[in-house]
N, C-alpha and C positions, 0 to 999 in steps of 0.2 A: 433551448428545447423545453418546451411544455411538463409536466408532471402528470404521469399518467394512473396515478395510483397503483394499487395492487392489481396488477390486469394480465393474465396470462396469455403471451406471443406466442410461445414453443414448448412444447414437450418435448424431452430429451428423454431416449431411449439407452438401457446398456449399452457402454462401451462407446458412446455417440460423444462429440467435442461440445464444448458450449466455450465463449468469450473467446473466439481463436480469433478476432477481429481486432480486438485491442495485442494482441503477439503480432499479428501479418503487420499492423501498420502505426504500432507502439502508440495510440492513441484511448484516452479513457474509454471503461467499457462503457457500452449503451443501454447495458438491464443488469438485473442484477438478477441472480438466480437462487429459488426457493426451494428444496427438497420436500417431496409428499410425502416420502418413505425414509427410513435409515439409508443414508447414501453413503459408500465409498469415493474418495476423488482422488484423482492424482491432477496436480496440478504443476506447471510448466510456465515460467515467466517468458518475458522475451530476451532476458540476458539470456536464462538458460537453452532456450532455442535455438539463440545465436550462435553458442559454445559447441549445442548441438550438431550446427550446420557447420560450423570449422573442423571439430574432433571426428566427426562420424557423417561423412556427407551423404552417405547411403541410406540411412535410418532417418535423416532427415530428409532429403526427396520422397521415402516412404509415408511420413509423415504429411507433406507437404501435397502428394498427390490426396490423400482420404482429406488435405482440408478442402482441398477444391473440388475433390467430390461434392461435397459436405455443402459447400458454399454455394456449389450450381444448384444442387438439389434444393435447397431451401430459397433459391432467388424462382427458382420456377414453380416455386409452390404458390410464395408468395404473389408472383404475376400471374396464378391461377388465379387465387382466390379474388386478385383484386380484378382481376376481368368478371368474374361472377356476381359483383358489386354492378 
């Protein structure tokens, strides 16, 4: 995969996931993320996921539905904008 320099794909808003794609499919991330402002993070591996989805499977389906929110909404943003191309 190419180097694409310092180039901005997403904005991420409060409370919004970023890297859930290296968790769903334990494969390195694909960017790497800059803060504009003082940011809070809470951050979540995929062992701890995992742990999550064995100990607590409730709170992980909760999880797991906002990522595929997350995921649809930003696949049809993205097949916006690239139809607008």
């Amino acid at each position: 995969m190419g180097y694409l320099g310092e180039t901005t794909i997403a904005q991420i808003n409060p409370g919004e996931f970023f890297g859930e794609m290296a968790v769903i499919d334990c494969s390195p991330r694909s960017a790497t993320a800059k803060a504009a402002f003082d940011t809070e993070l809470m951050e979540m591996s995929a062992e701890n996921f995992a742990l999550l989805k064995k100990e607590y499977p409730s709170v992980a389906i909760k999880i797991m539905d906002l990522l595929l929110r997350l995921l649809s909404a930003r696949l049809r943003t993205t097949t916006l904008k690239m139809l607008k191309k």
